[in-house]
C-alpha positions as CSV (number, residue, x, y, z in Angstrom):
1,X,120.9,-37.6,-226.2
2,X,121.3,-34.0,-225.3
3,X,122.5,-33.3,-221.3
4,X,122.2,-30.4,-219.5
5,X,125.3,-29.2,-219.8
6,X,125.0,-30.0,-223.5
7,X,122.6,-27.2,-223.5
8,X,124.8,-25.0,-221.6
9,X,125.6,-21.2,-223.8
10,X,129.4,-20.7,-224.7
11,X,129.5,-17.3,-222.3
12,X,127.6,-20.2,-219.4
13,X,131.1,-22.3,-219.8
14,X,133.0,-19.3,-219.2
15,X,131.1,-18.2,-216.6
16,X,131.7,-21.6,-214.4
17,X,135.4,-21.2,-215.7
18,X,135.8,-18.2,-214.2
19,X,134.3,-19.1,-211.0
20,X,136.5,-21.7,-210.9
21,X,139.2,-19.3,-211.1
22,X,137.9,-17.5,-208.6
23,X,138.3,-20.3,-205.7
24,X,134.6,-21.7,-206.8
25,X,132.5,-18.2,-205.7
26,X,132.1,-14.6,-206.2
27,X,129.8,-11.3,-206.3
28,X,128.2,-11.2,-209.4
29,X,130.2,-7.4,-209.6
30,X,133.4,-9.7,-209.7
31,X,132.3,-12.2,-212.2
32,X,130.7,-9.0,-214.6
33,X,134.6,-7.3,-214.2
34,X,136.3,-10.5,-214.9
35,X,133.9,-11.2,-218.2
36,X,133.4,-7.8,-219.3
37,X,130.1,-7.9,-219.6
38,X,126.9,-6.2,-217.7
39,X,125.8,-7.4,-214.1
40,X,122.5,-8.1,-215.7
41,X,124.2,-10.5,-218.5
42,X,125.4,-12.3,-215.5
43,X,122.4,-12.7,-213.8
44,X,121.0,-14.0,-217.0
45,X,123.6,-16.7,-217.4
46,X,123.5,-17.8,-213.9
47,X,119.8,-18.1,-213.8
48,X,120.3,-20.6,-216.3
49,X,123.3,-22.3,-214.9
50,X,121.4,-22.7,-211.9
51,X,118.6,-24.5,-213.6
52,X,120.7,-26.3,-215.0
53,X,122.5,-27.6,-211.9
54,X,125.9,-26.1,-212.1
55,X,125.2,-22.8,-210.0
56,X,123.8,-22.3,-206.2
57,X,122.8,-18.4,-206.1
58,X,123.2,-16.1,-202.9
59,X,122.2,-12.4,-202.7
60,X,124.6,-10.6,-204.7
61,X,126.4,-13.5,-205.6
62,X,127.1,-17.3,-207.0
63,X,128.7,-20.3,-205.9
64,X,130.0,-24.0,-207.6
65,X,127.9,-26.5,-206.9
66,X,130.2,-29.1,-204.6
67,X,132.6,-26.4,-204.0
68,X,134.1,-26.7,-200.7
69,X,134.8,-22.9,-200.3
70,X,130.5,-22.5,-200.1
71,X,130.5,-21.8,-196.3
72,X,132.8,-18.9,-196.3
73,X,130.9,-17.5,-199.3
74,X,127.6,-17.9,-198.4
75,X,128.3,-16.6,-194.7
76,X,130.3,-13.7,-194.3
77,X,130.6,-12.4,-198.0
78,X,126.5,-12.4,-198.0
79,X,126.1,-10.9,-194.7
80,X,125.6,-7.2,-194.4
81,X,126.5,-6.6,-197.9
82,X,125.2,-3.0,-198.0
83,X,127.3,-1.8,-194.7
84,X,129.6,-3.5,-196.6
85,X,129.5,-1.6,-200.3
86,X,128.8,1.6,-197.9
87,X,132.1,1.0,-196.1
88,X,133.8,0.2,-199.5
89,X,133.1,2.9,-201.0
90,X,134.3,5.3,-197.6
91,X,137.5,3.5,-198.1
92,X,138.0,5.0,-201.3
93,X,138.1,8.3,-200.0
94,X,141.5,7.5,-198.3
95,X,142.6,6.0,-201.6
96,X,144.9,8.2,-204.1
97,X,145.6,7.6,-207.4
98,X,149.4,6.0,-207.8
99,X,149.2,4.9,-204.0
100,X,151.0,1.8,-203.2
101,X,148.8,-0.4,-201.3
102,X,148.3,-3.9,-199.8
103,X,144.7,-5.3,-199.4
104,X,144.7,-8.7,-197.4
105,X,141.8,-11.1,-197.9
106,X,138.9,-11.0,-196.1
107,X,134.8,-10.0,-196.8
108,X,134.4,-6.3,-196.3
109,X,137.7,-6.2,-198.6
110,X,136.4,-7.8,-201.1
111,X,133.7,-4.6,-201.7
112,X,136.9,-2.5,-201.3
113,X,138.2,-4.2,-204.3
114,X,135.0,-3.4,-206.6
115,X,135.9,0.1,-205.5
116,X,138.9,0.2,-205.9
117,X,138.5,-0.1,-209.4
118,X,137.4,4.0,-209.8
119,X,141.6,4.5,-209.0
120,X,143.8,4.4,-211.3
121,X,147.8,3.5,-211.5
122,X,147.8,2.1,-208.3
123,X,150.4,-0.4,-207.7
124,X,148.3,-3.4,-205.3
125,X,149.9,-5.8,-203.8
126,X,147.4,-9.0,-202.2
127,X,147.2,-11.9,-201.3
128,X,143.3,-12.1,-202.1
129,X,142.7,-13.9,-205.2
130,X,139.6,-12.3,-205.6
131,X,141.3,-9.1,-205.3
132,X,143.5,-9.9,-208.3
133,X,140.7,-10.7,-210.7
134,X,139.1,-7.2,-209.6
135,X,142.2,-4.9,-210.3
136,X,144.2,-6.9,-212.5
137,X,145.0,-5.2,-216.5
138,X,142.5,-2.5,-215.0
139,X,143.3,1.5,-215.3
140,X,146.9,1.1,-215.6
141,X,146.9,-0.8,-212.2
142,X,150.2,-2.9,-211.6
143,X,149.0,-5.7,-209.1
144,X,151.3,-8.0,-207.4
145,X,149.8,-11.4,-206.4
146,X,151.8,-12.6,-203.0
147,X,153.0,-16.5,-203.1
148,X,152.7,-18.9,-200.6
149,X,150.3,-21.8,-200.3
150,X,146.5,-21.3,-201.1
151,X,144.1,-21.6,-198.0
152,X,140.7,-22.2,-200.3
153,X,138.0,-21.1,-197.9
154,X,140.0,-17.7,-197.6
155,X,140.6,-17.6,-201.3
156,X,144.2,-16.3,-200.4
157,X,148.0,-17.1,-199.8
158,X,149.6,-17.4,-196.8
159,X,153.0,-18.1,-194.9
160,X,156.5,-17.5,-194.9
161,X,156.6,-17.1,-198.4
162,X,153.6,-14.7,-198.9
163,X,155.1,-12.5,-195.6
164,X,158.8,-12.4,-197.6
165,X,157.4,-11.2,-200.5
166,X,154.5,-8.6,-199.4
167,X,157.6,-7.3,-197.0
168,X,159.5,-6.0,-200.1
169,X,157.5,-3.2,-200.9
170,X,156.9,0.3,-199.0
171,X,153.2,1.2,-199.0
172,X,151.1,4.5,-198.6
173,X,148.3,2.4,-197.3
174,X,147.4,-1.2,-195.9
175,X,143.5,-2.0,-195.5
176,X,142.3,-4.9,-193.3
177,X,139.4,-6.4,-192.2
178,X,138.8,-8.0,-188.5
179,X,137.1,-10.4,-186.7
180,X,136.7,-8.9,-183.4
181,X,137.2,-5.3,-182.1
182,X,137.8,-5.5,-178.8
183,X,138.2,-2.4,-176.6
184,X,140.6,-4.4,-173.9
185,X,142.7,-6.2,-176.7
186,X,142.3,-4.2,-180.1
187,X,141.8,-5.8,-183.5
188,X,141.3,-9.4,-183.5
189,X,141.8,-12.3,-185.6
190,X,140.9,-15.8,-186.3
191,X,143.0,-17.2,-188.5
192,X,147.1,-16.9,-187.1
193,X,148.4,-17.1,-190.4
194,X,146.3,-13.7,-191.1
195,X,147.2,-12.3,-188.1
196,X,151.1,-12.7,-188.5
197,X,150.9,-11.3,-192.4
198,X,149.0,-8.3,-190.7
199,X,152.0,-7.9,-188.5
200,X,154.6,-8.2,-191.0
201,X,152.7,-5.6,-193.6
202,X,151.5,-2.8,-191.2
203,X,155.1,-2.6,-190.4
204,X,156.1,-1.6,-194.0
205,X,153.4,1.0,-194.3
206,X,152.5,4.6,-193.4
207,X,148.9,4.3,-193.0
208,X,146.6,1.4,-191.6
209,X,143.3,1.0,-192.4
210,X,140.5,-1.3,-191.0
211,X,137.8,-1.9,-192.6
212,X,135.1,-3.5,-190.5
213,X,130.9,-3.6,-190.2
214,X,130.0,-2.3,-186.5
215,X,128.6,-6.3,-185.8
216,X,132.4,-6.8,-185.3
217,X,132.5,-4.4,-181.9
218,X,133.1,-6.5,-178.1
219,X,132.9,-9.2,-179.9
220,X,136.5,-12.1,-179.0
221,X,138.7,-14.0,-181.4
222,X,141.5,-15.5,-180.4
223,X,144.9,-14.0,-182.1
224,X,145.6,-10.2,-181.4
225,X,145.9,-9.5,-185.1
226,X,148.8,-6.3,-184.5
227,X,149.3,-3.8,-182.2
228,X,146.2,-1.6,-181.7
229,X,148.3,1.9,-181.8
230,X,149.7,0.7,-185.2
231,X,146.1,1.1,-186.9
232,X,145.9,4.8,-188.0
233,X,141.9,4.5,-189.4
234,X,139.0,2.5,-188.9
235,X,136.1,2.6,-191.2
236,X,132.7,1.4,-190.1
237,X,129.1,2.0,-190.5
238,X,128.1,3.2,-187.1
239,X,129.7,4.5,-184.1
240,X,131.8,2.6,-181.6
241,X,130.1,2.5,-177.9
242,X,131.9,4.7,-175.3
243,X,134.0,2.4,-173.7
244,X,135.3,1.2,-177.1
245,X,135.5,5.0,-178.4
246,X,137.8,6.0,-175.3
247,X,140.2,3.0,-176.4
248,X,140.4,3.8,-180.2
249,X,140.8,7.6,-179.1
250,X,144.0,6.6,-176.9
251,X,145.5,4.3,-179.8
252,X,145.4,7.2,-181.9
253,X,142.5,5.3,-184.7
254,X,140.4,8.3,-186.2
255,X,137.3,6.6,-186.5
256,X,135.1,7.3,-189.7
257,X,131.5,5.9,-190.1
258,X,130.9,5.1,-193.7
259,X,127.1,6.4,-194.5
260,X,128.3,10.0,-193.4
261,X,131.5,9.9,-195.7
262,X,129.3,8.0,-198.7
263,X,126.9,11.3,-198.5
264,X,129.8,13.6,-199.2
């Protein structure tokens, strides 16, 4: 007797492999760069993966079913998603071909990734797997995967090992995300593994970019990602409210609000 899965196309299986690959979710704009094929072939195949039980869709995106990374996908990467691709793509305005650059995990980072890809020969070092599958064997881009132990619902490596390597290179540029922007305690973090690889990388860089939607302004987390005066840019879709303006101003952060730079 014929099963589902049975009826499931040869590009379907590699599809769900590549998920898989992919810590169990991903944009559609991921999964179309991984497979080389059109973001409408992708939304063809998932349509019928989903019928077929294997697939749970989100806007812009796809998740295993059972997966246990489906809350961090279905949350933050679906929230906001065009600040998001706006923000991306002012980002790439600050990005030069050949740059050396780290890119840490994190939502708004994984737009910068897609982006990314319009550079070319830019050595990347992560610790986003996601970011990997976007840059990798792409436009002569050497990319560096950092080691250390996988935390799934991040879909990246952390710890002493990841820090050790991602400290061995010099970079142009880092680019960030946060959890909180706080006008009394800076860039904020939840996770402390994060926060201490922010630490160690800003350190080893000229530039420091943050990439973050405006719902992340007054809001608290609790771990002080790195020291505010360290973060030379922060990219965000709308303007910071006085208070928080005055503080960015005396770190030194120029403050660029993506739609404006996106019209260029």
């Amino acid at each position: 007797m014929e099963t589902e899965t049975d009826k499931i196309p040869h590009r379907g299986h590699e599809l769900l492999n590549v998920l898989a690959r992919l810590g169990g979710s991903a944009r559609n704009a991921q999964i179309a760069q991984v497979m080389n094929v059109s973001e409408e072939t992708v939304r063809r195949l998932i349509k019928g993966l989903a019928q077929a039980g294997k697939v749970e869709r989100v806007h812009g995106g796809t998740y295993l079913r059972g997966s246990a990374d489906t809350p961090m996908y279905s949350g933050a990467l679906e929230q906001n998603a065009v600040e998001k691709t706006q923000i991306a793509r002012a980002v790439l305005d600050h990005v030069i071909d050949g740059m050396t650059i780290f890119i840490n995990v994190g939502s708004t980072t994984t737009y910068v990734a897609e982006q990314l890809r319009d550079r070319k020969s830019l050595i990347v070092v992560t610790n986003s797997i996601t970011s990997v599958a976007a840059l990798a064997d792409h436009n002569d881009n050497r990319v560096f995967m950092a080691g250390g132990e996988i935390q799934p619902a991040e879909r990246g490596t952390f710890g002493s090992a990841t820090e050790e390597f991602a400290a061995q290179f010099s970079y142009d540029l880092v680019i960030f995300g946060s959890d909180a922007i706080s006008a009394n305690q800076g860039f904020l973090a939840s996770n402390p593994a994060e926060a201490s690889l922010t630490r160690v990388i800003i350190k080893q860089s000229q530039l420091a970019l943050v990439a973050a939607d405006s719902r992340k302004f007054n809001r608290r987390a609790p771990i002080v990602a790195c020291t505010p005066d360290h973060v030379t840019h922060l990219i965000t879709d709308a303007p910071p409210d006085p208070a928080l303006q005055l503080a960015l101003n005396d770190w030194g952060v120029e403050v660029h609000i993506a739609h404006k730079l996106s019209r260029k």
